[in-house]
N, C-alpha and C positions, 0 to 999 in steps of 0.2 A: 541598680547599683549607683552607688556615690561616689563623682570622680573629683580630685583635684582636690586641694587643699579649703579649709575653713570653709566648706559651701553652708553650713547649719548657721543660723542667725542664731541670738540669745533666746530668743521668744520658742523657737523651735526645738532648743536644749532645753527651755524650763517645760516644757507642755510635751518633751519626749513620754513614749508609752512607757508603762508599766510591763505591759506583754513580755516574761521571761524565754516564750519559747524558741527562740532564734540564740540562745544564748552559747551556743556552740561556737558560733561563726567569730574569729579571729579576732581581736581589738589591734587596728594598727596606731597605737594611742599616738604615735608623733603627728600622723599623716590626717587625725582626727578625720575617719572612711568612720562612718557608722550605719551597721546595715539599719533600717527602717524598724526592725522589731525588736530590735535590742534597747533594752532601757538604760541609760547611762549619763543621765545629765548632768553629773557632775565630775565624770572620768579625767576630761583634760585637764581641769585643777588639780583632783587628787593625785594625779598620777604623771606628774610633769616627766617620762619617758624618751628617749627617744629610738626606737626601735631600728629604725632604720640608717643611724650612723652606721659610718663603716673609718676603716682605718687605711690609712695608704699600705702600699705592696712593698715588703721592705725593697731597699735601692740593689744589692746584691744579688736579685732575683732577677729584677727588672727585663733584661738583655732576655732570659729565660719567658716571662710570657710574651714578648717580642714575637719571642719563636715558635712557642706552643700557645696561642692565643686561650685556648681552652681552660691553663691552667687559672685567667681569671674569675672562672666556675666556683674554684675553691674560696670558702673560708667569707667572711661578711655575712656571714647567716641571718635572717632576720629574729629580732628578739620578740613574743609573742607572749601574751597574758595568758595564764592557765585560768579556768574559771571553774572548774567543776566540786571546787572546796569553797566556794565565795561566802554561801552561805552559813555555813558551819565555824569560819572562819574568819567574819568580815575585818577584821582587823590584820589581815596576815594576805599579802598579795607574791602572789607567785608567775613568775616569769621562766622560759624558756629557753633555750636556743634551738633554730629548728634543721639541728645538723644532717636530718635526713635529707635537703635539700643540696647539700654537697653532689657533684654529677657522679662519684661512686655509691652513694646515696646514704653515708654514712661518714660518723665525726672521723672516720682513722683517713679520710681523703690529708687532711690537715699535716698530721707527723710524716705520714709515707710521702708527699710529696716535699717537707723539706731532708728529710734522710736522703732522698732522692738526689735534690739537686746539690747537697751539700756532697756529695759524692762524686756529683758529674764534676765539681768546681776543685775538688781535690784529687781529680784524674783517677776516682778507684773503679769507673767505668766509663763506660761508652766508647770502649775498645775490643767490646766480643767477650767481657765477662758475664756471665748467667749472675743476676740476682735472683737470689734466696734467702726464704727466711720462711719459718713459720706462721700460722693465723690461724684464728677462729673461724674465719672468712672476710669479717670485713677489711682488713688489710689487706688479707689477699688480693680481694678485688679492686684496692686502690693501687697496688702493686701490677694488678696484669692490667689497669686501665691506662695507668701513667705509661708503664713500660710498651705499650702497645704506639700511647702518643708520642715515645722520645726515641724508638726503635729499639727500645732494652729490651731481650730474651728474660725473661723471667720464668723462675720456677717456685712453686708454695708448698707446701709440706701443712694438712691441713687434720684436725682429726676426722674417723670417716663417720661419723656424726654432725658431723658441721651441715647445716641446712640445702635441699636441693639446688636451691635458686641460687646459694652464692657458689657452691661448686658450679654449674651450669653457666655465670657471672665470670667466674676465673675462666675458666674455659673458651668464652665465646669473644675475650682480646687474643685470645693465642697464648696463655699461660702455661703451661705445663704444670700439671696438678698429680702432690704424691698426699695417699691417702694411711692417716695412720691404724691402728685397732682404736676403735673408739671406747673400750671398755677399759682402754687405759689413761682416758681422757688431756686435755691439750694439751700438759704436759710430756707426751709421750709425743708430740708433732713436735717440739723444742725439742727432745733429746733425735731424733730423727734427723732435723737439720743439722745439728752438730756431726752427728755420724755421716753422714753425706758431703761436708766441708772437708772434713777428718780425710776420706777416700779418695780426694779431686780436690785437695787443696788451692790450684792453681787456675780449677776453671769456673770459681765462683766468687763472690762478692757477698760475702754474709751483712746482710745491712741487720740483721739480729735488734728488733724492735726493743728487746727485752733492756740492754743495753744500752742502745743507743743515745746518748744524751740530745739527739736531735728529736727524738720523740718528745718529751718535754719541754725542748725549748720551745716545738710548734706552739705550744699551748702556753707559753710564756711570754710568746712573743705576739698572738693571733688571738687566740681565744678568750681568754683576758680581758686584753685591752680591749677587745669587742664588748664585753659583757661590761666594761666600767663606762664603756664612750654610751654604749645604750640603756643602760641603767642610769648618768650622772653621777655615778658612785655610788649609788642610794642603797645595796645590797646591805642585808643583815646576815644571811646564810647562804653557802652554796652545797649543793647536792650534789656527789659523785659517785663511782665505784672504782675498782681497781681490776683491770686485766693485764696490761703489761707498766701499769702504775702513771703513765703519760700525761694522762689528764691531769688526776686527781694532784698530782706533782707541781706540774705547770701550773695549771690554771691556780691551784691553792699558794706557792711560793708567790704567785707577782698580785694577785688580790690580798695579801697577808701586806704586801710590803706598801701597797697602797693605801689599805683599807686594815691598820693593825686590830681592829676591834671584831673582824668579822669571823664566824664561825664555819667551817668547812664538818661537812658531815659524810661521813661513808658508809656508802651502802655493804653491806658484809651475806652475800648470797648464800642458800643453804647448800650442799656438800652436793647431797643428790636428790634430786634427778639434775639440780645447777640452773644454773642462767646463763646462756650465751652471751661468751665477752664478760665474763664477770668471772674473778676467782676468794673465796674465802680468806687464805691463804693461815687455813687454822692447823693442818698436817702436818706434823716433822718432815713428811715425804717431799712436800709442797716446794715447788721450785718460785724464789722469793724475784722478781723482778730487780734487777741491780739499779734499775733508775729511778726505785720510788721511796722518795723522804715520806716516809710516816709520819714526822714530825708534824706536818702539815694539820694532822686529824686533829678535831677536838670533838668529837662524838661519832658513834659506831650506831647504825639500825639495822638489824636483820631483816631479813625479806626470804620468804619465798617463792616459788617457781607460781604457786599459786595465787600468792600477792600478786606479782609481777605480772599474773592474766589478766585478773581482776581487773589493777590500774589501765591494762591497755586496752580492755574490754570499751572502759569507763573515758578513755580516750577517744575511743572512737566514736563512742555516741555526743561525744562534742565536736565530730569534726577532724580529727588527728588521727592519723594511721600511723604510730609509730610502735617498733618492735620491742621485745621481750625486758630489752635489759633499761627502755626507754619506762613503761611498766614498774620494774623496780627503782627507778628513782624515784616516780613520781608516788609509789607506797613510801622512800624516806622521806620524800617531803611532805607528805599527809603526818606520818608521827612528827616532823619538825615541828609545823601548825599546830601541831594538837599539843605540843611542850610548850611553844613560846607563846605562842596566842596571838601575839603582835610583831610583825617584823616586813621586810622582805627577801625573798626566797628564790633562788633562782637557780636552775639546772640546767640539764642538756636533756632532749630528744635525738639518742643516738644513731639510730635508723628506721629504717621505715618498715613497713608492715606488713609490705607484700614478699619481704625475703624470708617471712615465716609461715606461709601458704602450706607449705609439706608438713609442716610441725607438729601440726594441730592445736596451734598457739589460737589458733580461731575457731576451733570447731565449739557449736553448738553456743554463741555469744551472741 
């Protein structure tokens, strides 16, 4: 391995190999690490990058990882080169973020902890009230993670579909986990929590994802500006989907107001069998998230469950283990590439790969 900064001379960038086959392994273009088999002589020019900026901790927080040291875990994700479209696409560079690295091991670490703290700072706990709220699972688990680190009793309301591993994840901080009918799918853990607030008004703290304008700011205030400090602005398209709209919100409202030319694209999953953490939201039935500007969209790509293996199949054989809904992004940024031809492209890897073990998200791949 290559440590340290600039160790390649010019002579040793021009006479790099050819040899494609290492081409999996990471580019950390700012920190110019190049493994020995990867060919790339002219990367740090074309790709002036910087991946590994990070943004300070806002000041109102501050006092907060004082105390929980842990919570400096969250959020500075590092930004990472997709390379598995290079060649089909040479004119079209696609970047990441590799939000599985969050310590709940997925992007929802991000909003759950500022709803969080923005709760403790407005006195609506850390007096013995139970938070609750619905999830697919990965909020859950950043909900029984936090809640375990700041001594908050927390409860999740989850469908009973949601994968082994993050049920077993909620459970193993001390969560308390209700399980809904999963053939009435996540929707049916949203009306759940409500009817459970409804009956014990007075012993819960609904921090309601769905809602919550702190969900989007995280990403407005975090997520964002990570992607613009380690891009240099240089974005032409961002990749999203929509589950409680969060993301796709945040991150596209404050790249919009920086970057007015840029294009925000959503991924629009199919009905059934679904993609975890991802909703259509094509049903009259469909319970519409009240925090997400649609406004934001300027192009829709369908994906399905079968896509989304595909792409994480095709992840992994570069080196990436990330999960199902990480998958269907990386199929709407393959049809991005293949519309624009030329741009850059940047998304999120929303978790990791070992929370779909039971799934069978990986069998025979």
């Amino acid at each position: 391995m290559i440590q340290g900064r600039n160790k390649l001379s010019p002579a040793q960038i021009a006479g790099a190999s050819e040899d494609h086959e290492c081409e999996w392994v990471l580019k950390f273009v700012g920190h110019n690490l190049i493994p020995p088999a990867v060919s790339q002589p002219s990367f740090a020019i074309l790709c002036p990058m910087n991946p590994f900026a990070t943004i300070p901790i806002e000041p109102r927080y501050a006092d907060f990882h004082k105390r929980y040291p842990a919570l400096d875990l969250i959020g500075n994700t590092r930004m990472i080169e997709i390379l598995c479209f290079r060649e089909e696409f040479p004119e079209v560079k696609v970047y990441a973020k590799a939000e599985y690295t969050n310590p709940g091991g997925s992007l929802k670490d991000r909003p759950v902890r500022r709803m969080l703290l923005e709760a403790l700072i407005a006195g609506k706990i850390g007096k013995g009230e139970v938070v609750l709220d619905s999830s697919s699972g990965n909020a859950g688990i950043a909900y029984a993670m936090l809640g375990a680190m700041m001594n908050l009793p927390v409860q999740i309301v989850v469908p009973g579909n949601a994968s082994k591993e993050r049920k077993m994840r909620i459970q193993a901080h001390g969560a308390r986990l209700v399980q809904t009918d999963p053939l009435e799918g996540y929707d049916e853990a949203l009306r759940e929590s409500h009817r459970i607030v409804e009956r014990e008004p007075g012993r819960y703290f609904y921090c309601d994802q769905y809602s919550n304008d702190n969900n989007w700011l995280s990403h407005y205030e975090t997520t964002a500006p990570e992607i613009l400090a380690q891009t240099d602005g240089k974005l032409t398209h961002f990749v999203g989907g929509i589950g409680t709209g969060g993301t796709i919100t945040g991150v596209g409202r404050r790249l919009k107001k920086d970057l007015p030319g840029l294009e925000i694209v959503q991924i629009v999953p199919e009905d059934f069998p679904g993609i975890e953490g991802l909703k259509p939201l094509e049903n009259p039935g469909d319970i519409v998230p009240k925090i997400l500007d649609t406004s934001v969209v300027d192009y829709k790509v369908r994906v399905s469950s079968m896509d989304a293996a595909r792409m994480c199949a095709i992840l992994a054989r570069y080196g990436i283990f990330a999960g199902q809904s990480s998958g269907a992004y990386l199929h709407g940024v393959y049809e991005t590439a293949k519309r624009i031809r030329k741009g850059v492209i940047v998304t999120l890897l929303n978790d990791i790969g070992e929370r779909y073990m039971s799934t069978g998200l990986w069998e025979a791949r």
